[in-house]
N, CA and C atoms of all chains as a GROMACS GRO file, in nm:
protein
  420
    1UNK      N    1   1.051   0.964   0.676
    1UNK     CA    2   0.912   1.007   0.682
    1UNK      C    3   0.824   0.900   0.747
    2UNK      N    4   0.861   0.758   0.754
    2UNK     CA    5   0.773   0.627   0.822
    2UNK      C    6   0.669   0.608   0.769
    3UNK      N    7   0.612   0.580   0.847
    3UNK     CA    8   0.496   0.467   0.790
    3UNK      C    9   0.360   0.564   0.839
    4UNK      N   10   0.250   0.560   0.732
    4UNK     CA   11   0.162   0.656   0.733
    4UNK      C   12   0.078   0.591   0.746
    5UNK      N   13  -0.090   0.630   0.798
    5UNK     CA   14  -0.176   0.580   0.751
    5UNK      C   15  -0.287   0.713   0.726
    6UNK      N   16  -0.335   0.690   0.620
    6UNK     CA   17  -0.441   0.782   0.531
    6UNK      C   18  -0.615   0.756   0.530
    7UNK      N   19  -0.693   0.830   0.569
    7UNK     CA   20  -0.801   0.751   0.522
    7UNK      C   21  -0.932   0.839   0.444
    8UNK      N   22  -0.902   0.782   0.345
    8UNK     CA   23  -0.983   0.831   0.211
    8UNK      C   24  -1.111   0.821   0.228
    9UNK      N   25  -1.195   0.929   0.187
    9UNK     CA   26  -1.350   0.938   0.179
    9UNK      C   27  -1.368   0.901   0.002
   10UNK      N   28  -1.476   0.780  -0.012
   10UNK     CA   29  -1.503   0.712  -0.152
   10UNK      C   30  -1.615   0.702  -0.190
   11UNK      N   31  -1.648   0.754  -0.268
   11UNK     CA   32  -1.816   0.783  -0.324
   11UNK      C   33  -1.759   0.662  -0.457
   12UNK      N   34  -1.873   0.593  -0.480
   12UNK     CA   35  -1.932   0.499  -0.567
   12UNK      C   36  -1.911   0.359  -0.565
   13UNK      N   37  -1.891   0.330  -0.398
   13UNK     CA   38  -1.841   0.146  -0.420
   13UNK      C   39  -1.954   0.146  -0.412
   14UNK      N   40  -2.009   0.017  -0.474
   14UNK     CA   41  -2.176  -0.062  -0.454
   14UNK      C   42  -2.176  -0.169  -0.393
   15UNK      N   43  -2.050  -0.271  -0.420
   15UNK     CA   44  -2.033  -0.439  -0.376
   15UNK      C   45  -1.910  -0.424  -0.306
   16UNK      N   46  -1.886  -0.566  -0.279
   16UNK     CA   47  -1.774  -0.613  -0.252
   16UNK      C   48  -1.657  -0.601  -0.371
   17UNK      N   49  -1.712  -0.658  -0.478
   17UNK     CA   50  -1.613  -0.570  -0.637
   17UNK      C   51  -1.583  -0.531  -0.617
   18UNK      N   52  -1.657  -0.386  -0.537
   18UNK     CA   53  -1.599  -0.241  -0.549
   18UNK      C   54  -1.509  -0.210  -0.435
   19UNK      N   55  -1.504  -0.316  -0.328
   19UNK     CA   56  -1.390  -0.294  -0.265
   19UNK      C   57  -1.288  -0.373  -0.254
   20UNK      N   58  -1.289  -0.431  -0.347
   20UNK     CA   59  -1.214  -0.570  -0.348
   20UNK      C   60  -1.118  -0.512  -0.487
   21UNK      N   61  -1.159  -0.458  -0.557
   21UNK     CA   62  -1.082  -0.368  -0.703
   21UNK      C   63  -0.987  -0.254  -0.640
   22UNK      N   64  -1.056  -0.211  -0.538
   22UNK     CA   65  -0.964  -0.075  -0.473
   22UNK      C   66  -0.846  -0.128  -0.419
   23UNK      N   67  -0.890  -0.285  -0.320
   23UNK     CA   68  -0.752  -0.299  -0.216
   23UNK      C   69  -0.662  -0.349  -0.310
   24UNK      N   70  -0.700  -0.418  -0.424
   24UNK     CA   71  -0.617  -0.527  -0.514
   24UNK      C   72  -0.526  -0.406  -0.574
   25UNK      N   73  -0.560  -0.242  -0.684
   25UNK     CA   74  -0.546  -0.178  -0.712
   25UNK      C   75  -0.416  -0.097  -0.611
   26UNK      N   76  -0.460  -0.068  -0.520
   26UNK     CA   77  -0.326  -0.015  -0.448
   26UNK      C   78  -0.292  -0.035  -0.344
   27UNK      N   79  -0.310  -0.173  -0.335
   27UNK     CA   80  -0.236  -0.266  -0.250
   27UNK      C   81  -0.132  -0.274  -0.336
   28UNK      N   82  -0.160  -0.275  -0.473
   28UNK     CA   83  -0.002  -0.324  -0.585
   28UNK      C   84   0.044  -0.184  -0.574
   29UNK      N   85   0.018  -0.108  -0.528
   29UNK     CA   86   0.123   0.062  -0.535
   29UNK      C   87   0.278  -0.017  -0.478
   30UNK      N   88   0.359   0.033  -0.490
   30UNK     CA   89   0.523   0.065  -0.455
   30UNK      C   90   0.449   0.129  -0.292
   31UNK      N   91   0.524   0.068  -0.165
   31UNK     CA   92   0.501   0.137  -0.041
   31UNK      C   93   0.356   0.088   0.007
   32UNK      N   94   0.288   0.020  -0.062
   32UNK     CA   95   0.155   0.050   0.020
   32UNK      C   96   0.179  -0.099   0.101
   33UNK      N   97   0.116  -0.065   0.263
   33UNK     CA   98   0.176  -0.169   0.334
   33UNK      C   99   0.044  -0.275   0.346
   34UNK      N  100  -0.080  -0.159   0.372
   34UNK     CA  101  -0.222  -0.247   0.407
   34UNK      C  102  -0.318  -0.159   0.346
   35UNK      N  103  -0.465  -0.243   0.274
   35UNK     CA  104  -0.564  -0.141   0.231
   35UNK      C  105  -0.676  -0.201   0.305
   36UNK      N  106  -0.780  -0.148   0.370
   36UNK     CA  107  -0.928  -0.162   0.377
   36UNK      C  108  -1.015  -0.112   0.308
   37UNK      N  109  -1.071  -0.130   0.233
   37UNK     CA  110  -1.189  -0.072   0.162
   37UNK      C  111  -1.316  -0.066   0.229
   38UNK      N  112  -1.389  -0.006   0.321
   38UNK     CA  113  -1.523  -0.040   0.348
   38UNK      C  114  -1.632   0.018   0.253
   39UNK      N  115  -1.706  -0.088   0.237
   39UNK     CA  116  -1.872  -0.014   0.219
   39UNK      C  117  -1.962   0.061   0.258
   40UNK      N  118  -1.952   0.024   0.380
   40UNK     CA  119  -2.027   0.070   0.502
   40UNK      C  120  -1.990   0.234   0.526
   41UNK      N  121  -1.888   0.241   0.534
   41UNK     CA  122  -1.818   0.347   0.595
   41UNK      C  123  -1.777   0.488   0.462
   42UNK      N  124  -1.781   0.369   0.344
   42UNK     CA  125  -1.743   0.460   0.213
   42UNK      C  126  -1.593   0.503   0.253
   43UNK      N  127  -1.546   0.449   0.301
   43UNK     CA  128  -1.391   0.466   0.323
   43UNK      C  129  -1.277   0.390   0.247
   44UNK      N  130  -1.181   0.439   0.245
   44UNK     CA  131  -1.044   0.358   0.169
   44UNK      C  132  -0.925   0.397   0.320
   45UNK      N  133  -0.867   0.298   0.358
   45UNK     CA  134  -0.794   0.317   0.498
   45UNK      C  135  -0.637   0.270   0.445
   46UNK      N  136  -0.566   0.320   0.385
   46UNK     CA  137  -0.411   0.255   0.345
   46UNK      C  138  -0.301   0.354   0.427
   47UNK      N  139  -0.258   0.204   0.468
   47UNK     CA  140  -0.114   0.220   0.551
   47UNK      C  141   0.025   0.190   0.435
   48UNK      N  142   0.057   0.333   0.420
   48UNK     CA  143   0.181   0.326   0.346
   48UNK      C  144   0.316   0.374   0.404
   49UNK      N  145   0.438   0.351   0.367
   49UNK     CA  146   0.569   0.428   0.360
   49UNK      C  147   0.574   0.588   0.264
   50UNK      N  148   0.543   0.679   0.362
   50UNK     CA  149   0.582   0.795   0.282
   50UNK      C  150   0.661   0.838   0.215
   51UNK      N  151   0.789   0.776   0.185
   51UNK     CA  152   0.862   0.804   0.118
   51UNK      C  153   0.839   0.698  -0.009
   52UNK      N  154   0.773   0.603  -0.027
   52UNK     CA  155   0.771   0.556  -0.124
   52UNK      C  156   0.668   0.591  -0.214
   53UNK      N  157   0.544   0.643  -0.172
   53UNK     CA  158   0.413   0.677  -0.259
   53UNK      C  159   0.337   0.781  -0.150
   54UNK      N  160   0.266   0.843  -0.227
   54UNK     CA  161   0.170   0.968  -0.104
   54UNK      C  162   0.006   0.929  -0.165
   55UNK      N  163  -0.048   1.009  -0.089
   55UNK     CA  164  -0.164   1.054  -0.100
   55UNK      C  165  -0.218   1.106  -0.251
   56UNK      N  166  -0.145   1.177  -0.337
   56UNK     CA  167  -0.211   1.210  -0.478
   56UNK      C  168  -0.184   1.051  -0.577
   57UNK      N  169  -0.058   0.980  -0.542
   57UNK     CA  170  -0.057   0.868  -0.605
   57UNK      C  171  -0.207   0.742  -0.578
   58UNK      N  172  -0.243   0.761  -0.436
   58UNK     CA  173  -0.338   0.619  -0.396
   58UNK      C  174  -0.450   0.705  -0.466
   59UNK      N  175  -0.480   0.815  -0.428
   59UNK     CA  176  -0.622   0.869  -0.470
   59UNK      C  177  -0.633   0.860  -0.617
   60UNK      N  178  -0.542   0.893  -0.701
   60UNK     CA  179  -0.524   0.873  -0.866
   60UNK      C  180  -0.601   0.729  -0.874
   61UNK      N  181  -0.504   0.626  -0.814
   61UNK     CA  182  -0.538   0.492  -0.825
   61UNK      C  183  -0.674   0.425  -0.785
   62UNK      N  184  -0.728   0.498  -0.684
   62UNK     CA  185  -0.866   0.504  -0.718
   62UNK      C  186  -0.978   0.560  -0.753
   63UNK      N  187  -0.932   0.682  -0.784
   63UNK     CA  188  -1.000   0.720  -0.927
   63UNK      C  189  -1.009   0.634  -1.032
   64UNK      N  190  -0.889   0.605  -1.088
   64UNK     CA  191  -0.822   0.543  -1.178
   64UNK      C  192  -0.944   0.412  -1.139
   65UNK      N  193  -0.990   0.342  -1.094
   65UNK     CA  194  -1.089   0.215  -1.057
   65UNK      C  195  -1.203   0.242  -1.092
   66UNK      N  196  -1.224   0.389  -1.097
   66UNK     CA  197  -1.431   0.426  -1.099
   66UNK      C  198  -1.488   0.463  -1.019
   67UNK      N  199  -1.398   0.508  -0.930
   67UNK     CA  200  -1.461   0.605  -0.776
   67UNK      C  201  -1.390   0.723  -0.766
   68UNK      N  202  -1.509   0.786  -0.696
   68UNK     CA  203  -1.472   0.932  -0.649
   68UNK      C  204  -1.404   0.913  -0.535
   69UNK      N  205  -1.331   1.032  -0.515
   69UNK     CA  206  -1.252   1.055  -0.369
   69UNK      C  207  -1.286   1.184  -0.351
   70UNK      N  208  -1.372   1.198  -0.216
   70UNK     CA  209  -1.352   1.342  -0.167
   70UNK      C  210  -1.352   1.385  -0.011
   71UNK      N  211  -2.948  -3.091  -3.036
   71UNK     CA  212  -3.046  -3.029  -2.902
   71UNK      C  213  -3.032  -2.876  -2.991
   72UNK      N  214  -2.846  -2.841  -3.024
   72UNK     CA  215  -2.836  -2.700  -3.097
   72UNK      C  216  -2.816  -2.603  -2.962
   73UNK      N  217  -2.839  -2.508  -3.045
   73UNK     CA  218  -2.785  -2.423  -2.957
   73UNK      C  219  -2.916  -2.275  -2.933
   74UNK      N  220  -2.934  -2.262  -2.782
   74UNK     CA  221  -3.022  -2.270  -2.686
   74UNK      C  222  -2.969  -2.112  -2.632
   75UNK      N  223  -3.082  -2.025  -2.648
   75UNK     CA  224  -3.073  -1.880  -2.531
   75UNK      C  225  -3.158  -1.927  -2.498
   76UNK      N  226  -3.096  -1.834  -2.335
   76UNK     CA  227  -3.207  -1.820  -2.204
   76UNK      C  228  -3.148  -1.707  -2.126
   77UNK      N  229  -3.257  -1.628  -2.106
   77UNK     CA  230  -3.245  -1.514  -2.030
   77UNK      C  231  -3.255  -1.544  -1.901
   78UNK      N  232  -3.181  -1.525  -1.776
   78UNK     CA  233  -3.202  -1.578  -1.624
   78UNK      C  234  -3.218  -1.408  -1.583
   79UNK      N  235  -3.320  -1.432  -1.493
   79UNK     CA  236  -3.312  -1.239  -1.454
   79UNK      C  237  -3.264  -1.289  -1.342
   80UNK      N  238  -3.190  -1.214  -1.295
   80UNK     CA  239  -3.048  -1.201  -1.158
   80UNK      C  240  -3.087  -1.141  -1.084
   81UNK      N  241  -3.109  -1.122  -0.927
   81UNK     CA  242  -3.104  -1.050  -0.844
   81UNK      C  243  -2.964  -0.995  -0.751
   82UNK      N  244  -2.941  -0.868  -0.729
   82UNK     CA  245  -2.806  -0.843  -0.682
   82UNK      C  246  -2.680  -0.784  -0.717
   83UNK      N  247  -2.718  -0.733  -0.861
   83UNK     CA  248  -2.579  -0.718  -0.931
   83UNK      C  249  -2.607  -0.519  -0.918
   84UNK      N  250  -2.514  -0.482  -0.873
   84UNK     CA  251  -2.503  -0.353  -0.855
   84UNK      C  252  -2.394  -0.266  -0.902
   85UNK      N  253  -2.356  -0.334  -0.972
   85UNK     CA  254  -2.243  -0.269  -1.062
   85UNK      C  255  -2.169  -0.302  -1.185
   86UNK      N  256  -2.074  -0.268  -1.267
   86UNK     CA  257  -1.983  -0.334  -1.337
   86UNK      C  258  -1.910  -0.445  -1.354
   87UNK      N  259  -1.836  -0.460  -1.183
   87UNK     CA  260  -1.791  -0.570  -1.132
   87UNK      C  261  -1.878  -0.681  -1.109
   88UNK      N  262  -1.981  -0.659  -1.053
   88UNK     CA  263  -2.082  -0.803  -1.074
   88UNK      C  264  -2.131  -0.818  -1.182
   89UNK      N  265  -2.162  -0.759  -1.313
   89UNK     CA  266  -2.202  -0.793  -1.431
   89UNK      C  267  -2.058  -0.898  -1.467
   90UNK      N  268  -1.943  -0.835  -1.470
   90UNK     CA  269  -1.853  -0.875  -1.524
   90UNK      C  270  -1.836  -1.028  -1.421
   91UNK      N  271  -1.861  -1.052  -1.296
   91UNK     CA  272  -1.777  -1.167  -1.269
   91UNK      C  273  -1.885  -1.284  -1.337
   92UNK      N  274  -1.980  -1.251  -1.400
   92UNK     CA  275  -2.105  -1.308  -1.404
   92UNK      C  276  -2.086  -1.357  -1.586
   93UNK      N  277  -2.034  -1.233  -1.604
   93UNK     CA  278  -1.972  -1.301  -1.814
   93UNK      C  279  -1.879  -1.378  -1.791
   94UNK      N  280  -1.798  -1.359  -1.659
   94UNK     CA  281  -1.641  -1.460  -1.675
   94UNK      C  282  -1.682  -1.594  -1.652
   95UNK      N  283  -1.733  -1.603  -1.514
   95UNK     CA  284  -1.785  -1.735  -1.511
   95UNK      C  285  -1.882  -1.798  -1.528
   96UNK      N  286  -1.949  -1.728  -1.600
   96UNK     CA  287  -2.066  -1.838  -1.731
   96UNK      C  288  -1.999  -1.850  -1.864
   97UNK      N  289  -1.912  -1.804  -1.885
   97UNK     CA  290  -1.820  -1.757  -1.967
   97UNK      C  291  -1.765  -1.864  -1.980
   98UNK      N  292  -1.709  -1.899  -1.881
   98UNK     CA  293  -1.579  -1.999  -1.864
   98UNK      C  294  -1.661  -2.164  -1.874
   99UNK      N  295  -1.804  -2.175  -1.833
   99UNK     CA  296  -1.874  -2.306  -1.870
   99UNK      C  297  -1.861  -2.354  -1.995
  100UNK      N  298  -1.820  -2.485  -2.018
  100UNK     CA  299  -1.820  -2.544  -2.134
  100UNK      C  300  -1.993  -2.554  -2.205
  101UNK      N  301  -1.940  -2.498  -2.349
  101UNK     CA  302  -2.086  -2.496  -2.405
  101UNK      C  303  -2.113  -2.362  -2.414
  102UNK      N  304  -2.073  -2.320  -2.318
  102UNK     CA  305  -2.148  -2.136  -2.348
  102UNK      C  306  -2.039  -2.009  -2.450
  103UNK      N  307  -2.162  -2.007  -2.541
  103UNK     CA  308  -2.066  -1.917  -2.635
  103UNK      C  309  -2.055  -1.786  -2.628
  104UNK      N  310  -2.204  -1.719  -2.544
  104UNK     CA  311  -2.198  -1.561  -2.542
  104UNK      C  312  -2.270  -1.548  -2.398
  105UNK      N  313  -2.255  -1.492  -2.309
  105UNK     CA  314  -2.310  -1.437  -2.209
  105UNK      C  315  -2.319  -1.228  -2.219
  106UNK      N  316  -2.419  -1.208  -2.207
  106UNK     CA  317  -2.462  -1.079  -2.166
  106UNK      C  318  -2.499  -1.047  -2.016
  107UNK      N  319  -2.430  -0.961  -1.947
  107UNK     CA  320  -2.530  -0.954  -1.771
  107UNK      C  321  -2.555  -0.794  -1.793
  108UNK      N  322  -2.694  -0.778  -1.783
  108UNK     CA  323  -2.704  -0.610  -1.719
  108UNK      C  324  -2.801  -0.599  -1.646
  109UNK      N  325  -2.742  -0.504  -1.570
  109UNK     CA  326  -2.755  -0.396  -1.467
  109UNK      C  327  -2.894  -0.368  -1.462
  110UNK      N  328  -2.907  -0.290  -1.580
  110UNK     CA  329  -3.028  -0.160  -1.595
  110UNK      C  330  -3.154  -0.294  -1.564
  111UNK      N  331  -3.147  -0.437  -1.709
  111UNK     CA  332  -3.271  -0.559  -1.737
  111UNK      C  333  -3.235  -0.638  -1.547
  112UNK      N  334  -3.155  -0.603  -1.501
  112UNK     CA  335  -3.143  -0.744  -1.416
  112UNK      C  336  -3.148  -0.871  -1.469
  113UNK      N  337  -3.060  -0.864  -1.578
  113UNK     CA  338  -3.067  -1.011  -1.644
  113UNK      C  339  -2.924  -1.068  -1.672
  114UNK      N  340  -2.928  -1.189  -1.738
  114UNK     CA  341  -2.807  -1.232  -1.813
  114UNK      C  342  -2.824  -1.352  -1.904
  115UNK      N  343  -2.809  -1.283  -2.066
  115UNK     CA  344  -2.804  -1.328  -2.153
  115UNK      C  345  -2.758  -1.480  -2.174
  116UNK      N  346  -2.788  -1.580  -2.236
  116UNK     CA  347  -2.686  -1.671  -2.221
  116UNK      C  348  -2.685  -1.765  -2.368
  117UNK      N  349  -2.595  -1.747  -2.429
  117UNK     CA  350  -2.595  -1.870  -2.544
  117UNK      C  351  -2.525  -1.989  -2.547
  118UNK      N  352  -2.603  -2.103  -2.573
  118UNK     CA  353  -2.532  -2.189  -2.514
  118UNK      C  354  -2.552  -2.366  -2.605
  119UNK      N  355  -2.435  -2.426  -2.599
  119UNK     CA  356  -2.508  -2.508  -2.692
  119UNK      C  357  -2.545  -2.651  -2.598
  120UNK      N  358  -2.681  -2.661  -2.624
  120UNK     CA  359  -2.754  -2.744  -2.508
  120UNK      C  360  -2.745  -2.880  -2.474
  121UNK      N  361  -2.631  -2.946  -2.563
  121UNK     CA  362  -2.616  -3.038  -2.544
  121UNK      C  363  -2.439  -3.067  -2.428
  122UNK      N  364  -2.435  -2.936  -2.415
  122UNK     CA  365  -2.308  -2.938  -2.318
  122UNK      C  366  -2.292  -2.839  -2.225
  123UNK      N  367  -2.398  -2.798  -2.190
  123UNK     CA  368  -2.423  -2.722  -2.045
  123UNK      C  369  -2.594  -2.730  -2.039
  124UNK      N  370  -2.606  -2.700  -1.927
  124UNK     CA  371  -2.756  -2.661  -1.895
  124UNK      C  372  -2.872  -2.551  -1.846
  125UNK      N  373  -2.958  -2.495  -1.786
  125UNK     CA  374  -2.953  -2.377  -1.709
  125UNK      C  375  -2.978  -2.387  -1.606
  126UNK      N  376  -2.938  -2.531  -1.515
  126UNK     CA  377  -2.942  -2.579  -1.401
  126UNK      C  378  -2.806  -2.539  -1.386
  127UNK      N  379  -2.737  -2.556  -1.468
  127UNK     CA  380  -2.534  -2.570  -1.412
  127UNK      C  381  -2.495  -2.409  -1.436
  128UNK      N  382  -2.598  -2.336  -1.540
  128UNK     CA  383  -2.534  -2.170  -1.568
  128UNK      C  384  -2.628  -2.104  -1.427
  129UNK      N  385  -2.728  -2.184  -1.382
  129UNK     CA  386  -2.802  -2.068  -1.288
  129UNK      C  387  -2.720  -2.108  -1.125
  130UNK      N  388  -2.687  -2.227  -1.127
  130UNK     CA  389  -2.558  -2.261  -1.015
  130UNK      C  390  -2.488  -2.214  -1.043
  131UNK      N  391  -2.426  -2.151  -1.138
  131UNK     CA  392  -2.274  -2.098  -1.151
  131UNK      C  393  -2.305  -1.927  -1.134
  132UNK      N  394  -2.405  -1.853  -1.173
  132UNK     CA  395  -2.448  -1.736  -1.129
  132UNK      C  396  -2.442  -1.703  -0.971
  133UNK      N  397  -2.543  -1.814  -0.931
  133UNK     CA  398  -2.543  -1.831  -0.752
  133UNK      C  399  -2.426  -1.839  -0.670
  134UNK      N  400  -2.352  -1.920  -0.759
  134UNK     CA  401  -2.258  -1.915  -0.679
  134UNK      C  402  -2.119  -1.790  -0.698
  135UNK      N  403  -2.131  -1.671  -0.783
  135UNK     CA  404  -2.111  -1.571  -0.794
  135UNK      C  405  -2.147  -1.457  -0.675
  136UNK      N  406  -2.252  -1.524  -0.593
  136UNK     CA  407  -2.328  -1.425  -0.484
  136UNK      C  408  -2.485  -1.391  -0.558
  137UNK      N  409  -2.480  -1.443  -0.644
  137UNK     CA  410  -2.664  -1.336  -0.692
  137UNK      C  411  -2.753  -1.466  -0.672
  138UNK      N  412  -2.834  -1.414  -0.725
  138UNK     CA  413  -2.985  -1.463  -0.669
  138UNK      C  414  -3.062  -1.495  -0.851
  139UNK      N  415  -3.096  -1.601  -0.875
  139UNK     CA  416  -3.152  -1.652  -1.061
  139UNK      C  417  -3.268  -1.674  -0.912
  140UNK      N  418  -3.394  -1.575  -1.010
  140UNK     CA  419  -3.522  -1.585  -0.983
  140UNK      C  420  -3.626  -1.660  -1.066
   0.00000   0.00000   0.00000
């Protein structure tokens, strides 16, 4: 399946915290290769291995932090 | 000297994560027994016993968190 990259729409970062909790958060996923979090953009940008983790696992995980994904 | 509150009102804190890095490391100053930071007051609580910290060294240690002691 290779190497993916995803990029998540994120309602509620405020700071740097808030993107600095997301990349730390599933950057530690199984497969995840790279995260960007922007502020600016309200984005989450992770480059993963599809066969190791998907899309309902990263979005959980940032939910799972205190943000929306939509 | 005993032991000494002072309220510092904070500029900058926009979330959870900056309240919180703001209890850890006033937190972590020798002398300080309770820190409070919120959001809603723009403040942060501080108890402290005055003969082993100051609010020269807790309002440097805020600043240097990223916020702003007005």
């Amino acid at each position: 399946m290779g190497i993916v990259t995803t990029n998540f729409k994120v309602e509620g970062m405020s700071c740097g915290h808030c993107t600095a909790s997301i990349e730390k958060a599933v950057g530690d996923l199984p497969g995840v290769l790279e995260v960007v979090a922007s502020l600016e953009d309200k984005t989450a940008t992770v480059v993963y291995e599809a066969d190791r983790t998907d899309v309902a696992a990263i979005a959980a995980t940032i939910i799972d932090q205190g943000f929306d994904v939509i």
